[in-house]
C-alpha positions in Angstrom: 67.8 11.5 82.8 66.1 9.0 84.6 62.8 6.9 83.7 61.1 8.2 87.0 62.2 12.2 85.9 60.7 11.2 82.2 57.5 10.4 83.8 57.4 13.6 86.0 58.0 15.2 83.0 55.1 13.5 81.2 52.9 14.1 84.3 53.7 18.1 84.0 53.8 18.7 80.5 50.1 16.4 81.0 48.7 18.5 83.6 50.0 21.8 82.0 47.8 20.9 78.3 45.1 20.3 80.6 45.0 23.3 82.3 45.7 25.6 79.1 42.4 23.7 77.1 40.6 24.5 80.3 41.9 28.5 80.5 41.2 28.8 76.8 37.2 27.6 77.8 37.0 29.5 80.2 37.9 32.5 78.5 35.1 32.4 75.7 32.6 30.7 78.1 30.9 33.7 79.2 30.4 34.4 75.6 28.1 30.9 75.4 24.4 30.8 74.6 21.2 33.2 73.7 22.3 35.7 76.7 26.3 35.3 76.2 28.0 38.5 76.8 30.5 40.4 74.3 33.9 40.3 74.1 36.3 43.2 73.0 39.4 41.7 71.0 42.2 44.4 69.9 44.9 44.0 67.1 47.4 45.9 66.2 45.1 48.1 63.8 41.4 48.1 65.4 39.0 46.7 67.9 36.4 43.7 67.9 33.3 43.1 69.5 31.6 40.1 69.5 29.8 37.2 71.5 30.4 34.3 68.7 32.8 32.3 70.3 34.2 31.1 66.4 35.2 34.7 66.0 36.7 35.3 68.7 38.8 32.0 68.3 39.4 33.1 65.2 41.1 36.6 65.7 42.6 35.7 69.3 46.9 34.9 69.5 47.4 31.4 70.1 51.1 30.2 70.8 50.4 27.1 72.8 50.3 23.7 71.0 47.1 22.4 72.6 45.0 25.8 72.3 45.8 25.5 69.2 44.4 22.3 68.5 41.3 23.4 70.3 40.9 26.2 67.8 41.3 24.0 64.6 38.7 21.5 66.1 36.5 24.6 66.6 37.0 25.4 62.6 36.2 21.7 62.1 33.3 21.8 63.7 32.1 25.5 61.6 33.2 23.6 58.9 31.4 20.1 59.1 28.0 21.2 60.9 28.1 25.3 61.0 27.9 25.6 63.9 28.9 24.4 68.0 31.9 25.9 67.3 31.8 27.2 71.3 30.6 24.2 72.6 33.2 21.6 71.3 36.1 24.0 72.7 34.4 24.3 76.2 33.7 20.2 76.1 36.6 19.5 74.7 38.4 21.6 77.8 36.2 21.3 80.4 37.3 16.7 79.3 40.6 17.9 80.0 40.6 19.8 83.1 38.7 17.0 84.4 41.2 14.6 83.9 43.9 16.4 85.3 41.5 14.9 89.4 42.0 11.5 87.8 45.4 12.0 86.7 46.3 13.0 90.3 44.8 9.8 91.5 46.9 7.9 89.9 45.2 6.7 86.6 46.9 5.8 83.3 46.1 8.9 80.3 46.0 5.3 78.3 43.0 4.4 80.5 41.4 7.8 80.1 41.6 7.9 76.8 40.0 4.9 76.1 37.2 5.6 78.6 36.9 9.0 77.0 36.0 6.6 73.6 33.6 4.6 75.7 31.7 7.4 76.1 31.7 8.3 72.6 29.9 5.2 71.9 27.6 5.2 74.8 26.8 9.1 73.4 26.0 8.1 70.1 23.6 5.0 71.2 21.7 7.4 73.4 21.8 10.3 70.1 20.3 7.7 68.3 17.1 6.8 70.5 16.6 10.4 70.9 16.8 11.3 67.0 13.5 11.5 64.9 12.6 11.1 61.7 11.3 14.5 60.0 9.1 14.9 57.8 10.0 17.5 55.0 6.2 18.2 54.3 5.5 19.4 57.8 5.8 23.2 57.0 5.1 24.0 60.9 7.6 21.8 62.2 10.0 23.0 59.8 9.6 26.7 60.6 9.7 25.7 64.5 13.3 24.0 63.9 14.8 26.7 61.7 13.3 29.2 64.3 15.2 27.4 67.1 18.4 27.1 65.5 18.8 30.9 64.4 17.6 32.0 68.1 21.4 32.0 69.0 22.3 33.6 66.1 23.3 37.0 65.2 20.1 37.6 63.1 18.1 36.1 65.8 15.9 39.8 65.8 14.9 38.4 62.4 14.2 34.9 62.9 10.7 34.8 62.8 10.5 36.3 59.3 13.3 34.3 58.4 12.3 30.9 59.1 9.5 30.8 56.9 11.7 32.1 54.0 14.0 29.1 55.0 11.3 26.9 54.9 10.1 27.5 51.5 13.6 28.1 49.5 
């Protein structure tokens, strides 16, 4: 084997992760946001409906190494914050397929990468301007933010009662 067939190999194996984080996005994007649409998952025993892309991570078959990875960040993220489980899979894929345009163009996954942490940085200086301190007396503001953060929930129908209950628990 030859360095220039160990690179080709690289470059496929590469472009073939990329395009399996982006197919596994794509398949639970539709299922993203307030108005996302349900999904019907089968076993061998019963059927699943849902639009909560965690769940349907959760009880899809996943053989490949990188979709894989994409569902344990997904836990990660249910487990640290509780929620954007959907929405690190389809960032973390739609990152991928994008590199597979630079990729082509010649540039180095090194150089990706690191621009990939660039933007981390740049991300969290902006997050920071943007963030707010709260205050924990405001009732109002507190009901408005639990409100807004159950809307995409399953017991959005409830939210309004719930908030308050939230609020004052």
């Amino acid at each position: 084997m030859t360095l220039h067939t160990l690179d080709l190999n690289n470059y496929n194996t590469f472009i073939t992760n990329c395009i399996v984080a982006g197919g596994l996005a794509d398949s639970i994007k539709t299922s993203f946001g307030p108005h996302g649409m349900d999904k019907m998952i089968q076993n061998e025993k019963e059927f699943l409906i849902t639009n909560d892309g965690a769940t349907i991570l959760k009880n899809i078959k996943i053989n490949h190494p990188v979709a894989k990875i994409l569902v344990n960040l997904s836990k990660t993220q249910d487990t640290e914050a509780g929620d954007g489980t959907t929405s690190v899979v389809l960032l973390g894929g739609k990152f991928l397929v994008n590199s597979i345009s630079l990729i082509k163009n010649g540039i180095n996954t090194v150089y990706i990468s690191n621009s990939f942490r660039e933007c981390l940085k740049i991300s969290r200086k902006v997050m920071a301007k943007m963030s707010m301190n709260i205050n924990l007396n405001d009732r109002d503001f507190l009901k408005d933010l639990v409100y807004v953060a159950l809307e995409s929930k399953l017991i959005s129908t409830y939210s309004k009662s719930i908030a308050p209950i939230s609020v004052d628990s």
